[in-house]
py3Dmol code that shows the C-alpha trace and the ligand (Angstrom):
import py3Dmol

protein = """\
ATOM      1  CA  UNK A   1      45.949 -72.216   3.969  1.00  0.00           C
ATOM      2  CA  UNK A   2      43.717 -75.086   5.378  1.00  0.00           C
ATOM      3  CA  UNK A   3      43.176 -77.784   3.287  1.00  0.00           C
ATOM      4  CA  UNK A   4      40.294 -80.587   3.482  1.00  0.00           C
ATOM      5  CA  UNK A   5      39.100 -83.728   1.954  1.00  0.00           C
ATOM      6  CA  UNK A   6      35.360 -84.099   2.132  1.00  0.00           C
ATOM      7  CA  UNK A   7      32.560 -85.948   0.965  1.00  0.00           C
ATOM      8  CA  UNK A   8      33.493 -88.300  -1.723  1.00  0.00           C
ATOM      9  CA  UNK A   9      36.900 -87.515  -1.633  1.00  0.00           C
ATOM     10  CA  UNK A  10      36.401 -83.782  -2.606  1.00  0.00           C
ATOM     11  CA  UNK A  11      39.557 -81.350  -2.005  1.00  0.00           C
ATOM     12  CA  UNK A  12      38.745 -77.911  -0.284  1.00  0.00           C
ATOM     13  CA  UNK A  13      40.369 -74.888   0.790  1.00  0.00           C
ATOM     14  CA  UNK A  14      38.848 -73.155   3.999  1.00  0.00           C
ATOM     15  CA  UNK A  15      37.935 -69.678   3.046  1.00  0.00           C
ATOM     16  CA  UNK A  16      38.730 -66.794   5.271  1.00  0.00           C
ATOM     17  CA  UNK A  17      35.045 -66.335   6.672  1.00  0.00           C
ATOM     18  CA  UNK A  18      35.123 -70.084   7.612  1.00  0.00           C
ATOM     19  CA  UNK A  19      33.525 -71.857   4.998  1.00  0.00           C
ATOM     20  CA  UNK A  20      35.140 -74.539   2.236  1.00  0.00           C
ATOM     21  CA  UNK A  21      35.547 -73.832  -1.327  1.00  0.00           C
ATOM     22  CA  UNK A  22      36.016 -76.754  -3.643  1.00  0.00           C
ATOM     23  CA  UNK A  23      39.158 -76.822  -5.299  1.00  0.00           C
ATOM     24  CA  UNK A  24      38.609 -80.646  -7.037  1.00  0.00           C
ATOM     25  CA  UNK A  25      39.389 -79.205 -10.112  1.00  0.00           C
ATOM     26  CA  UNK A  26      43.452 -78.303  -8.760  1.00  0.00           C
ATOM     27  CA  UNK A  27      43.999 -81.957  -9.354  1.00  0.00           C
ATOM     28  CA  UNK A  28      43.949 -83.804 -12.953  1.00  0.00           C
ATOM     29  CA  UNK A  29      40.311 -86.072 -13.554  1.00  0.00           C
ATOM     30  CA  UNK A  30      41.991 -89.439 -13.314  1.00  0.00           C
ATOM     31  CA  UNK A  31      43.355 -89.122 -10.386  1.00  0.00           C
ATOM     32  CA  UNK A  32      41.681 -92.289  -8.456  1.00  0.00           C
ATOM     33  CA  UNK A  33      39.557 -89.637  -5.543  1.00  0.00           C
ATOM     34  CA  UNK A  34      41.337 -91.315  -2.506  1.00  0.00           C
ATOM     35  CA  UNK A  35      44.820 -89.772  -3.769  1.00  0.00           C
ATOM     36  CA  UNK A  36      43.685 -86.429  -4.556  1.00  0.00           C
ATOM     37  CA  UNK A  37      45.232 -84.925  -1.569  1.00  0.00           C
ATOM     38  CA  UNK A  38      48.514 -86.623  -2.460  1.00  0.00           C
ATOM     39  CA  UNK A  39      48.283 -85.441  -6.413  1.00  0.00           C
ATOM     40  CA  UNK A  40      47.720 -81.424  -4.595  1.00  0.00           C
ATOM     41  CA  UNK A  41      50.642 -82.110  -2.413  1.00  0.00           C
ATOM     42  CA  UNK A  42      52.897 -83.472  -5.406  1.00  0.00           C
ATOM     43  CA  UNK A  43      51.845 -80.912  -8.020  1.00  0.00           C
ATOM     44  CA  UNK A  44      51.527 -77.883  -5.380  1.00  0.00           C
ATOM     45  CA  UNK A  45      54.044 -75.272  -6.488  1.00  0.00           C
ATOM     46  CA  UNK A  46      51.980 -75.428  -9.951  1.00  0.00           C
ATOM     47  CA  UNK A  47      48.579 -74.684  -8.062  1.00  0.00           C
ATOM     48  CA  UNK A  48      49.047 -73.092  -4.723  1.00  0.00           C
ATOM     49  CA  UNK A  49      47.887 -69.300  -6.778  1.00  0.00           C
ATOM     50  CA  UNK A  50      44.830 -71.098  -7.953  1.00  0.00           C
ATOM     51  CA  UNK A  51      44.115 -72.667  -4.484  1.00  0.00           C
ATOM     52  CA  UNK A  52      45.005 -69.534  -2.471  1.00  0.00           C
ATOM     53  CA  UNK A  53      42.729 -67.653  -4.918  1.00  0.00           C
ATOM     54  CA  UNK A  54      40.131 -69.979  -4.830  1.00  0.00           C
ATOM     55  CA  UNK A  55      40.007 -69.330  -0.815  1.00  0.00           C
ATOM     56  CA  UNK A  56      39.448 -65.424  -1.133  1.00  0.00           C
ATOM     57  CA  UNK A  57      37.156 -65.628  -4.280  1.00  0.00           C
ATOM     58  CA  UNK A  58      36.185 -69.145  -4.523  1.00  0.00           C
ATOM     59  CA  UNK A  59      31.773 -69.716  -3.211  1.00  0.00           C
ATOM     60  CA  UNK A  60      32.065 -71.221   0.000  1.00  0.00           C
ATOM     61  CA  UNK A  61      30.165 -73.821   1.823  1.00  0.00           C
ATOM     62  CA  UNK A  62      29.336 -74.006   4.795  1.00  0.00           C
ATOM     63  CA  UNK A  63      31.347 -76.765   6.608  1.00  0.00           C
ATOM     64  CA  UNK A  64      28.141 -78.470   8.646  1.00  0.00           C
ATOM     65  CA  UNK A  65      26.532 -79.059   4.814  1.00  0.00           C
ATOM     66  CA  UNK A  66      30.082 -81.436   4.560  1.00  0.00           C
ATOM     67  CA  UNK A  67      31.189 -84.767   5.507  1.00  0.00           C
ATOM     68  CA  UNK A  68      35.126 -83.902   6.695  1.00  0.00           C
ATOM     69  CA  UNK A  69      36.691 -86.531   6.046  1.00  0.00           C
ATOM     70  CA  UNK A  70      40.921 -87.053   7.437  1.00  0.00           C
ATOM     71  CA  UNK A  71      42.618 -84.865   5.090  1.00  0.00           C
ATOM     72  CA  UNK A  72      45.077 -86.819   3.722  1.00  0.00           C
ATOM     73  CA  UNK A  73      43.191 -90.401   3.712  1.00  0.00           C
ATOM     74  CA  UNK A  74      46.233 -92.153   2.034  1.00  0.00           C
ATOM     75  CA  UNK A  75      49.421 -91.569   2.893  1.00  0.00           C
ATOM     76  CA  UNK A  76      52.330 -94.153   1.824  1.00  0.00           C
ATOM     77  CA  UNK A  77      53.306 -94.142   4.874  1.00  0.00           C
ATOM     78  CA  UNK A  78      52.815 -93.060   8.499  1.00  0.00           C
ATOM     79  CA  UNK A  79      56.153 -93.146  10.205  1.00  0.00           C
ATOM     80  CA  UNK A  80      55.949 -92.599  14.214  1.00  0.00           C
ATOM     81  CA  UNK A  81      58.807 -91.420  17.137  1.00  0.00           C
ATOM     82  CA  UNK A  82      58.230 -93.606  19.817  1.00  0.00           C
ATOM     83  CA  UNK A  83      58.942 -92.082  23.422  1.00  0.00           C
ATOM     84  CA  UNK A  84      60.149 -88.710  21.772  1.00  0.00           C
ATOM     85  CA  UNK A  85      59.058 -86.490  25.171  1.00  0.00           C
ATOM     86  CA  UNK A  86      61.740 -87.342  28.608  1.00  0.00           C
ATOM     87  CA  UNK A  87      58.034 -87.030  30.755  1.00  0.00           C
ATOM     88  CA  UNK A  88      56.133 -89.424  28.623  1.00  0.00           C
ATOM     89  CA  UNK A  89      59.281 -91.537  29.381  1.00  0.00           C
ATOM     90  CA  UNK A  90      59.163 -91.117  32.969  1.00  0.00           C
ATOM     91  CA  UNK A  91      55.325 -92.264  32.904  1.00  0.00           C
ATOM     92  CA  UNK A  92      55.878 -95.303  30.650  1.00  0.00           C
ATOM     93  CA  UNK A  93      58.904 -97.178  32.885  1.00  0.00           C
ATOM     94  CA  UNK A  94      59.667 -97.454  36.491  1.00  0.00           C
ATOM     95  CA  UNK A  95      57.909 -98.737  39.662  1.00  0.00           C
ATOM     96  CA  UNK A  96      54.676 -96.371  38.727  1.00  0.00           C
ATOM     97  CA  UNK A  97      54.814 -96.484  35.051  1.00  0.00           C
ATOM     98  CA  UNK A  98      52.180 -97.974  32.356  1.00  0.00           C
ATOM     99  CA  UNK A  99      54.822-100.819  32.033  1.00  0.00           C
ATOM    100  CA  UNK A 100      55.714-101.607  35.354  1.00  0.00           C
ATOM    101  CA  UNK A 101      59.429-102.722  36.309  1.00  0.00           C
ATOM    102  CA  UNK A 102      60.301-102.157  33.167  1.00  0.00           C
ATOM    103  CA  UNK A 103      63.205 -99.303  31.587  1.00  0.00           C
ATOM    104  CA  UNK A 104      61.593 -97.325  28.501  1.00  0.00           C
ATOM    105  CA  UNK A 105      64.144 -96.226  26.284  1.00  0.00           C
ATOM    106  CA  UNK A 106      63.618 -93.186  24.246  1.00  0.00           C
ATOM    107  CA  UNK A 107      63.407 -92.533  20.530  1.00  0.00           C
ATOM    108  CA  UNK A 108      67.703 -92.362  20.788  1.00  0.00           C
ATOM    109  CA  UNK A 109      67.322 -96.164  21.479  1.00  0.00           C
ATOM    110  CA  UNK A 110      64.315 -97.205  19.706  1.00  0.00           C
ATOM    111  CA  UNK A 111      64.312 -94.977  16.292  1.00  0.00           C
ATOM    112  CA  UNK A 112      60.608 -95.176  14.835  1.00  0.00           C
ATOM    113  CA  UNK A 113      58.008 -97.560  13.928  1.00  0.00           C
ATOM    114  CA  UNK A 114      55.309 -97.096  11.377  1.00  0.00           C
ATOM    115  CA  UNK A 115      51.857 -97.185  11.376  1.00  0.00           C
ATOM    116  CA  UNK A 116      49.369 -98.768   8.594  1.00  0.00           C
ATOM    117  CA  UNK A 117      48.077 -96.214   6.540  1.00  0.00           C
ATOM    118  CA  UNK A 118      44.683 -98.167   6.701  1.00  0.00           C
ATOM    119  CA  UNK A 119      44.449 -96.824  10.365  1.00  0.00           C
ATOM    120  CA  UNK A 120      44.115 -93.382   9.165  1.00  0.00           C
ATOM    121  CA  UNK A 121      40.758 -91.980  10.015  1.00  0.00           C
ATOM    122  CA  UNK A 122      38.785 -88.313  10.534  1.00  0.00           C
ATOM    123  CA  UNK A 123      36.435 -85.712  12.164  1.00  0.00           C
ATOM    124  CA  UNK A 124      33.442 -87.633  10.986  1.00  0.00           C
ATOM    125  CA  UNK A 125      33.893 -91.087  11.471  1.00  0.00           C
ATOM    126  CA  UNK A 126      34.885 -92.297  15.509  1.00  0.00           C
ATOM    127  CA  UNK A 127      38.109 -93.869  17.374  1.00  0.00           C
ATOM    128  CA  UNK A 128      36.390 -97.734  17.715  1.00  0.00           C
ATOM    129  CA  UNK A 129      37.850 -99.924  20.478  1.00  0.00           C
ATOM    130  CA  UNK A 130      38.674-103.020  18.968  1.00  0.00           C
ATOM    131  CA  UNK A 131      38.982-105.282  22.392  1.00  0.00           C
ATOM    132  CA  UNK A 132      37.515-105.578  25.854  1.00  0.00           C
ATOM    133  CA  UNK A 133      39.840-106.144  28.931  1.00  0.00           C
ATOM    134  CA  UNK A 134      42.631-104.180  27.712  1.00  0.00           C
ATOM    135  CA  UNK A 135      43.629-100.394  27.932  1.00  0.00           C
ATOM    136  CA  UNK A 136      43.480 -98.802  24.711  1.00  0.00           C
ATOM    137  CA  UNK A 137      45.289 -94.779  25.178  1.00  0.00           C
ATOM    138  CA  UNK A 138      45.255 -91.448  23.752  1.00  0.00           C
ATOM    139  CA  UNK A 139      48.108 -89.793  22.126  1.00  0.00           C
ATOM    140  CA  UNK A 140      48.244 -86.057  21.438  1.00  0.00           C
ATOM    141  CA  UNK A 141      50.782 -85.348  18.620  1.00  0.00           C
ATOM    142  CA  UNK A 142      51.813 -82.652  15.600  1.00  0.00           C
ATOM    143  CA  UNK A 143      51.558 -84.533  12.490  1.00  0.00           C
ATOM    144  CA  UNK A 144      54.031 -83.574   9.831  1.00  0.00           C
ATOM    145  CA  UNK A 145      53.001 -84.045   6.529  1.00  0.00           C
ATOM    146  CA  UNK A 146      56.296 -84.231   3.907  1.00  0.00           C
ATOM    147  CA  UNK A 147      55.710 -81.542   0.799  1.00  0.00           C
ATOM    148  CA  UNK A 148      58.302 -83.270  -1.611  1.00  0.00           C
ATOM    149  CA  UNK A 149      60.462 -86.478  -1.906  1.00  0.00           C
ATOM    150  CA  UNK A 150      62.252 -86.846   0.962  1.00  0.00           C
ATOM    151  CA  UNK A 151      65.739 -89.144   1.174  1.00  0.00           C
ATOM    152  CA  UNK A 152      68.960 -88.886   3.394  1.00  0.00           C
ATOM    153  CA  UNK A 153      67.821 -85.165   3.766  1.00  0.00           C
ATOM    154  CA  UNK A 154      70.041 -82.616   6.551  1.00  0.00           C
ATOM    155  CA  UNK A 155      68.181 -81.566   9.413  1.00  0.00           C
ATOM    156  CA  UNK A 156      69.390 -77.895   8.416  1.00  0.00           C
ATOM    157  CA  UNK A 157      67.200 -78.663   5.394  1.00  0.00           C
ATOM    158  CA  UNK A 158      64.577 -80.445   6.332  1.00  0.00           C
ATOM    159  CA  UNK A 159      61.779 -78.142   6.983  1.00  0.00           C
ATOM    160  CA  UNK A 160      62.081 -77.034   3.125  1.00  0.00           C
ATOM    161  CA  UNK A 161      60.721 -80.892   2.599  1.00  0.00           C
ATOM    162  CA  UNK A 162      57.560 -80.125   4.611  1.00  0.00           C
ATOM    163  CA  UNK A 163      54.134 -79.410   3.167  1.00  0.00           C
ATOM    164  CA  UNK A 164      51.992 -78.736   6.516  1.00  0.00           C
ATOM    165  CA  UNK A 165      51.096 -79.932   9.864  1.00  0.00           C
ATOM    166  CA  UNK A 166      48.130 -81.566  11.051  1.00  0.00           C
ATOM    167  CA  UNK A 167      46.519 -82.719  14.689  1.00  0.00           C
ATOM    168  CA  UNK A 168      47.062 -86.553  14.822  1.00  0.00           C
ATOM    169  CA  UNK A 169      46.195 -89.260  17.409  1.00  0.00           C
ATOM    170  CA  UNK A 170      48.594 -92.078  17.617  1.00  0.00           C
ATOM    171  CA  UNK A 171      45.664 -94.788  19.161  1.00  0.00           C
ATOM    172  CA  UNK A 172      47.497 -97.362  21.536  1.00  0.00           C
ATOM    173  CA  UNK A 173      46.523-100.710  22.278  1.00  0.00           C
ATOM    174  CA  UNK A 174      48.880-101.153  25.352  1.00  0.00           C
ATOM    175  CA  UNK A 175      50.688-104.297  25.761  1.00  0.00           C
ATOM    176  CA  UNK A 176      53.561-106.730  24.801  1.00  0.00           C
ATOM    177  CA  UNK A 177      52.926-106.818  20.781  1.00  0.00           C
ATOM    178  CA  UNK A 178      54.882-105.014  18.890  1.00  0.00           C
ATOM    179  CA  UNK A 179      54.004-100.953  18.462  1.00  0.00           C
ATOM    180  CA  UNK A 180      53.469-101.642  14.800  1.00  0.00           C
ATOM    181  CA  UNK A 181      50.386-103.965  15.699  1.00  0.00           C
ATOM    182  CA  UNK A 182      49.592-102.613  18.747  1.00  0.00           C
ATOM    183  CA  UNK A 183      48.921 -98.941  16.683  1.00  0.00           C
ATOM    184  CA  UNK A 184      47.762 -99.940  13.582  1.00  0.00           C
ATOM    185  CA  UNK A 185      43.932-101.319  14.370  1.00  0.00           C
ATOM    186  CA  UNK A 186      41.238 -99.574  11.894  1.00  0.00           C
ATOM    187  CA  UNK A 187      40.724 -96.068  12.991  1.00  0.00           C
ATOM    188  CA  UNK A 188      43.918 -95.770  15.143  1.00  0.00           C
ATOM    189  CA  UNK A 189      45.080 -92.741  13.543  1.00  0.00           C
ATOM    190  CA  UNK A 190      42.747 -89.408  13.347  1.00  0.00           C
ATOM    191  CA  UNK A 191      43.632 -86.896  11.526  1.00  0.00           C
ATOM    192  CA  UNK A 192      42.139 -83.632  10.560  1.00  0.00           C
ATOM    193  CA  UNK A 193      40.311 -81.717  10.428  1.00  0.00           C
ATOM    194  CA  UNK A 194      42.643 -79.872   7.819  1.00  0.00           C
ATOM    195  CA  UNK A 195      46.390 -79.623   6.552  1.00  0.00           C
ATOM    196  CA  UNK A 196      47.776 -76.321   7.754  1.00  0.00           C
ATOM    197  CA  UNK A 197      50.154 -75.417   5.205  1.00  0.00           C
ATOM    198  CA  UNK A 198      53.775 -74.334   6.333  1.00  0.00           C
ATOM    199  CA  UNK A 199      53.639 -71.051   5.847  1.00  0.00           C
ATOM    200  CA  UNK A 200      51.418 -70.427   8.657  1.00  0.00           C
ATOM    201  CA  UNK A 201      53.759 -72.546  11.103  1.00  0.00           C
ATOM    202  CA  UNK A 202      56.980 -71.350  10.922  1.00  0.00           C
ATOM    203  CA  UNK A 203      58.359 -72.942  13.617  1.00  0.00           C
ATOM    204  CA  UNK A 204      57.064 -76.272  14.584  1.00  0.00           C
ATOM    205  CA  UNK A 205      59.441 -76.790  17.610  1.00  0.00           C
ATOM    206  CA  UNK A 206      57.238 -74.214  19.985  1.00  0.00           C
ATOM    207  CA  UNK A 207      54.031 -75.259  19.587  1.00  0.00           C
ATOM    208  CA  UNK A 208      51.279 -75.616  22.603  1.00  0.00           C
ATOM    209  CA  UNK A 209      49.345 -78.883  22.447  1.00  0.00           C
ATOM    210  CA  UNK A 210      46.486 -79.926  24.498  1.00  0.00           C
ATOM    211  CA  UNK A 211      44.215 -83.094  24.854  1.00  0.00           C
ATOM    212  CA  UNK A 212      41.070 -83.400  26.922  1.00  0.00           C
ATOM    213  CA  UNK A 213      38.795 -86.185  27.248  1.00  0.00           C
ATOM    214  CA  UNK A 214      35.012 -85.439  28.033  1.00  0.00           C
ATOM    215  CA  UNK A 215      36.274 -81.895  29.137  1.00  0.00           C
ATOM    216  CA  UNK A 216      39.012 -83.151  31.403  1.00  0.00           C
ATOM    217  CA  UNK A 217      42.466 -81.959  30.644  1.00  0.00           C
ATOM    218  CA  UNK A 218      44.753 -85.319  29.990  1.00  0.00           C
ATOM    219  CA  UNK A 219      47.892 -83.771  28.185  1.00  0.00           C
ATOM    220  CA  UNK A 220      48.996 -80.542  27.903  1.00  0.00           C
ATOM    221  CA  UNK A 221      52.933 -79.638  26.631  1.00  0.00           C
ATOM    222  CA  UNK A 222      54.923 -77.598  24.095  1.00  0.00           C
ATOM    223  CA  UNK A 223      56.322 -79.409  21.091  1.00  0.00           C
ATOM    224  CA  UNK A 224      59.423 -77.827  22.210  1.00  0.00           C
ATOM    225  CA  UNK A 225      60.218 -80.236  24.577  1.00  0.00           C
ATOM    226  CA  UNK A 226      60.671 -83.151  22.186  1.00  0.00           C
ATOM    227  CA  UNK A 227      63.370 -84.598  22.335  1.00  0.00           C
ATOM    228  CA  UNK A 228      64.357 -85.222  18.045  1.00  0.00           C
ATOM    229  CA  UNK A 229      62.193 -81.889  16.570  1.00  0.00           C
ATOM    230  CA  UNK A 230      60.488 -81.964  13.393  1.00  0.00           C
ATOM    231  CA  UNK A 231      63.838 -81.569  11.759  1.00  0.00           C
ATOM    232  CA  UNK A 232      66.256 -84.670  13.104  1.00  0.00           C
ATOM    233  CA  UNK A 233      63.045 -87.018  12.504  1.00  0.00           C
ATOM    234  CA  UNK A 234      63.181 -85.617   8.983  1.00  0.00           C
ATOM    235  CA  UNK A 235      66.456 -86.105   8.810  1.00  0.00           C
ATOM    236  CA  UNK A 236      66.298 -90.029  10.473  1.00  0.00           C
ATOM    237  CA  UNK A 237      63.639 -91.347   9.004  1.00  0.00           C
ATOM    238  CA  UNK A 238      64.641 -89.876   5.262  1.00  0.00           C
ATOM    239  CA  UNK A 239      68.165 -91.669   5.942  1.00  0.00           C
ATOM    240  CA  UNK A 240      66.175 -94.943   6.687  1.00  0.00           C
ATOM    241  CA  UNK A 241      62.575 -94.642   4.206  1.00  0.00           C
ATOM    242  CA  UNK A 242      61.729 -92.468   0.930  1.00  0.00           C
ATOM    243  CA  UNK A 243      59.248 -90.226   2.082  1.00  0.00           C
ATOM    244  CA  UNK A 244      56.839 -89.125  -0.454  1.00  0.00           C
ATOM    245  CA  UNK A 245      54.802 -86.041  -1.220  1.00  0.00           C
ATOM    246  CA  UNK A 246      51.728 -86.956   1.435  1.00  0.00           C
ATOM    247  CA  UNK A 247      53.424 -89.080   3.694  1.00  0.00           C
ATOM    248  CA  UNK A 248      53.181 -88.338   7.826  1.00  0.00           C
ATOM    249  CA  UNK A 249      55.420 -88.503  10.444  1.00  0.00           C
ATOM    250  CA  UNK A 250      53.322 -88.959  13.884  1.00  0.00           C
ATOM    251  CA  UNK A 251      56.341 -86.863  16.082  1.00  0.00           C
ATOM    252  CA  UNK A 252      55.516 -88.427  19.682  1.00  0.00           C
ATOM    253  CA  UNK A 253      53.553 -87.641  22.431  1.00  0.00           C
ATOM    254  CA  UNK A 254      54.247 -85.911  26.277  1.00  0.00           C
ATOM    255  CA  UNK A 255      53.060 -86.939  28.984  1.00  0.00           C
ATOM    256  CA  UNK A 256      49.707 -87.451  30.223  1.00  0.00           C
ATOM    257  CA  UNK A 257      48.287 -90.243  28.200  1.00  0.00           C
ATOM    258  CA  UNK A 258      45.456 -92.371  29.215  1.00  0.00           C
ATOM    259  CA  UNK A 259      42.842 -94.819  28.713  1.00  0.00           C
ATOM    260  CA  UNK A 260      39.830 -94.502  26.487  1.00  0.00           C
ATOM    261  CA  UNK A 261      36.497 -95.813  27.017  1.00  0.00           C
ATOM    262  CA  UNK A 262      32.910 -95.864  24.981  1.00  0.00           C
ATOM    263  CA  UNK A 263      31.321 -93.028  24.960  1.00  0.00           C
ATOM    264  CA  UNK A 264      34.241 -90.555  25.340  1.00  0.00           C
ATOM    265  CA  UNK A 265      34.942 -87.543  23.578  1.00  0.00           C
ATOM    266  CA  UNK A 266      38.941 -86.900  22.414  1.00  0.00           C
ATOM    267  CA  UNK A 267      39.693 -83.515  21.809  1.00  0.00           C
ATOM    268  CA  UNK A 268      42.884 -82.315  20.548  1.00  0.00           C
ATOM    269  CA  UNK A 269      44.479 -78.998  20.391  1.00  0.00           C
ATOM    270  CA  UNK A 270      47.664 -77.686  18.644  1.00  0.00           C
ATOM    271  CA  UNK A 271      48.072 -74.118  18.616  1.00  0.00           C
ATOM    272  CA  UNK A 272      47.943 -72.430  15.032  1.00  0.00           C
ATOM    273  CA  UNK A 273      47.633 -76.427  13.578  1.00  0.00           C
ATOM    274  CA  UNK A 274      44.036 -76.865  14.650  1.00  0.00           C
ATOM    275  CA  UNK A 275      41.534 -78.718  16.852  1.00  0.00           C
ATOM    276  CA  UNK A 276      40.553 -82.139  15.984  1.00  0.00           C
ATOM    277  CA  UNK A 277      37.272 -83.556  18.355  1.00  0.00           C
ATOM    278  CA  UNK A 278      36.819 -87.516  17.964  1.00  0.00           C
ATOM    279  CA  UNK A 279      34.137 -89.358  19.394  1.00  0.00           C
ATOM    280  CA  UNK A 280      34.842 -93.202  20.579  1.00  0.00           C
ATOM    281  CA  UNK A 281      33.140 -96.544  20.497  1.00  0.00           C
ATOM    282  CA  UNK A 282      33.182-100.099  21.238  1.00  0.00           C
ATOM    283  CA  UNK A 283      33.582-102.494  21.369  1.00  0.00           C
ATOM    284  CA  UNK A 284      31.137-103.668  19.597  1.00  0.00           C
ATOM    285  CA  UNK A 285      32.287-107.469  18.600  1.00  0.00           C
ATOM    286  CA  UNK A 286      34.508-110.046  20.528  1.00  0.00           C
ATOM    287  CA  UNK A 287      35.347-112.288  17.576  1.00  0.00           C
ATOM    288  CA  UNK A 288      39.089-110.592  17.444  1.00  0.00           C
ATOM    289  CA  UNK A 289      39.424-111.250  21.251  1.00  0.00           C
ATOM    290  CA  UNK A 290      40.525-115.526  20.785  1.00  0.00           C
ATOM    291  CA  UNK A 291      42.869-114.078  18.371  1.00  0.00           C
ATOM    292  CA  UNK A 292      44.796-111.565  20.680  1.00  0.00           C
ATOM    293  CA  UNK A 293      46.927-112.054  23.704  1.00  0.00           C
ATOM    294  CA  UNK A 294      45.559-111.145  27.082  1.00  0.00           C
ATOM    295  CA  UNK A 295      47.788-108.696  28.786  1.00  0.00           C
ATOM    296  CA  UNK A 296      49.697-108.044  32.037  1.00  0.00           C
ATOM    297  CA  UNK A 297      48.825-104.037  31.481  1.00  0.00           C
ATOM    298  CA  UNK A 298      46.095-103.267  33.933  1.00  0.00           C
ATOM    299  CA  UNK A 299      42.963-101.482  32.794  1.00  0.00           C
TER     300      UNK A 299
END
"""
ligand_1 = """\
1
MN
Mn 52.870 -92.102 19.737
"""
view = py3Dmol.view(width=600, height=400)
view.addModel(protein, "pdb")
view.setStyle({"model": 0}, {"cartoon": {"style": "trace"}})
view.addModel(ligand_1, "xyz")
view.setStyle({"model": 1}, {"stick": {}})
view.zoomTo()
view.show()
């Protein structure tokens, strides 16, 4: 199943002839509409017949009458593998690397970081550069989004705690600041356009994934080639962090990540997860720029 948030917060289910049928009602009337996703995700094994019916029987719409909005808007918490690919390693450090002279370490050294859930963002809003004069990257990755409360779980069990997968963009302000800052700017984390349910991604570990910008290749790998899969970040982050129905881990990029600029186009590809296509802008203000270091990290 593919699962949406639209318009004001509305859940849907993507029907098999393409369209989106409104299953709202799956989730109890008080739930405030920006947790909806989270209350389907929490109550799921109770409605997943009613939502799977919906999709076969349900009246569909037709998805350009609909404002997609990121799936899951509010997750608890976005928790991120830094340097999780040995090539996006190799293009980070070194004499050539995006941090010049300097040794990156891998996720073995550096563990995670997390991301503020207010970054989250979707197919119909835009990636907006905060800042002039400094290099703000793309960064295909699977997002895993946890199915059930998640805490000191076994990798041999840990894909039993997952809900779905999504496309995500880890957004990167490049520089000395910490990651945490550096990735958490408004609209620093698209998502979308849907929640592809587990069952159709068995195996998250061989997974192509693709990211062109204006029509240019810029990344292009196979999830198997992380170095922690989906089930040892399951399995560190639970032993660190509760994870709770909703929450996403961003799982790392490969190699191949670049500077954005106004006016591109961002699309990214993850086979049997989905294709998310996000538009960029900016910057349209410098009243942040007094407030925010310069940066050695060339343009
Ligand atoms: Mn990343």
């Amino acid at each position: 199943l593919r699962l949406y948030c639209f318009d004001d917060y509305r859940l849907g289910v993507m029907a098999p002839g393409g369209g989106i049928v409104d299953v709202t009602s799956c989730v109890g009337k008080r739930v405030a509409p920006i947790d909806r996703m989270s209350a389907l995700i929490e109550g799921w094994e109770a409605v997943r017949g009613d939502v799977a019916a919906a999709a076969q029987a349900g009246e569909a719409l037709d998805i350009a009458s609909v404002r997609v909005l990121p799936p899951q808007p509010r997750p608890s918490v976005i928790v991120a593998a830094p340097v999780n690919y040995v090539r996006h390693q190799q293009e980070m450090g070194g004499e050539d690397g995006v941090y010049r002279g300097l040794v990156a370490h891998t996720i073995e050294t550096y563990g995670g970081f997390v991301k503020a859930s207010s970054s989250v963002t979707g197919p119909a809003a835009a990636i907006e550069l905060p800042l002039r004069g400094r290099r703000i990257d793309h960064e295909a990755e699977l997002g895993v989004v946890i199915g059930r409360t998640a805490k000191d779980v076994d990798r041999r069990e840990a894909l039993k705690y997952v809900f779905g997968y999504l496309p995500l963009l880890d957004i990167t302000l490049r520089g000395e600041e910490d990651r945490s800052y550096r990735k958490s700017f408004d609209t620093f984390t698209p998502i979308g356009p849907a929640i592809v349910t587990v069952d159709e991604v068995p195996d998250p570990g061989g997974l192509g994934i693709s990211l062109t910008v204006n029509g240019q290749l810029r990344q292009h790998a196979n999830t198997r080639d992380m170095i922690y899969g989906v089930p040892r970040l399951i399995e560190l982050y639970s032993s660190a962090m509760t994870l709770r129905p909703g929450d996403i881990i961003a799982t790392g990029t490969p190699q191949g990540v670049g500077p954005l600029a106004d006016g591109d186009e961002v699309v990214l590809s993850i086979d049997s997860v989905g294709e998310l296509t996000m538009p960029v802008t900016g910057p349209r203000t410098t009243s942040r720029e007094s407030r925010v270091a310069s940066s050695t990290i060339p343009l």
